[in-house]
N, C-alpha and C positions, 0 to 999 in steps of 0.2 A: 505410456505414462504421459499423463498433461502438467503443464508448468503454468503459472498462473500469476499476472501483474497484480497486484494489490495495492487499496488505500485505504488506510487506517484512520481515523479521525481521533484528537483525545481533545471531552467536551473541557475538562479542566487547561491544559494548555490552548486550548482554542487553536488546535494546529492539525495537518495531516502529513500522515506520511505512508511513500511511494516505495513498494518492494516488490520480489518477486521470486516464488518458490515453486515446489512440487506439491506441496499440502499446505495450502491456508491456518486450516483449524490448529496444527500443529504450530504453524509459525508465529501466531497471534499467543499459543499458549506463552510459545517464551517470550516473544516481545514484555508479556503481564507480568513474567516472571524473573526478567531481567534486571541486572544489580549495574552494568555498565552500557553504556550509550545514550542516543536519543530519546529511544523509547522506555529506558528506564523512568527518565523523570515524570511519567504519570502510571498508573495502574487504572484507566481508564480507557483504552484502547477499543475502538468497533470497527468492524469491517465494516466501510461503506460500500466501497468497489471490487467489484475482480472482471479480471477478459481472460480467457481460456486458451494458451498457443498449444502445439503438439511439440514443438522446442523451446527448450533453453533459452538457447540464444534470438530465438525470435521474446523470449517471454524479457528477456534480458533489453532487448535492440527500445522495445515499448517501452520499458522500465525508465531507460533513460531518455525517451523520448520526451516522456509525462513531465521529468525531473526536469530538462532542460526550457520549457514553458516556464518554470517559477512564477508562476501566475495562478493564484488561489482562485479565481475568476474562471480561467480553465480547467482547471480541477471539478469546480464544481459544476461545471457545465458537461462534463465528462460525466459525472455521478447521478446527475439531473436526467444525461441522455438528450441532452440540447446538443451535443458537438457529432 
């Protein structure tokens, strides 16, 4: 099984955001469908990014690698394929 870092963009918040799971397609449904959190407050959510680990905790270690940059600049140099 692969685990997989993800960045979501919502063009309405003008914001993205950094997670990481075992199935994308599945995780983004609830993000859409979600009544509580961050990612409730748009229903406009696109996968811009993913990196592919063979672990968890490696797909984990990136997750909060990305998170701790807080730099939308890095982000999108990530997603661009500039970094």
């Amino acid at each position: 099984m692969n685990y997989y870092v993800y960045i979501l963009f919502s063009p309405h918040l003008n914001r993205y955001y950094i997670g990481s799971t075992n199935n994308v397609e599945n995780r983004l449904k609830k993000h859409l469908s979600s009544s509580k959190g961050f990612t409730s407050k748009a229903k406009d959510w696109e996968i811009k990014y993913t990196e592919t680990f063979t672990t968890r905790s490696e797909a984990v270690q990136r997750e909060l690698q990305i998170k701790k940059w807080k730099s939308r600049v890095m982000i999108e140099k990530l997603i661009k394929g500039d970094l």
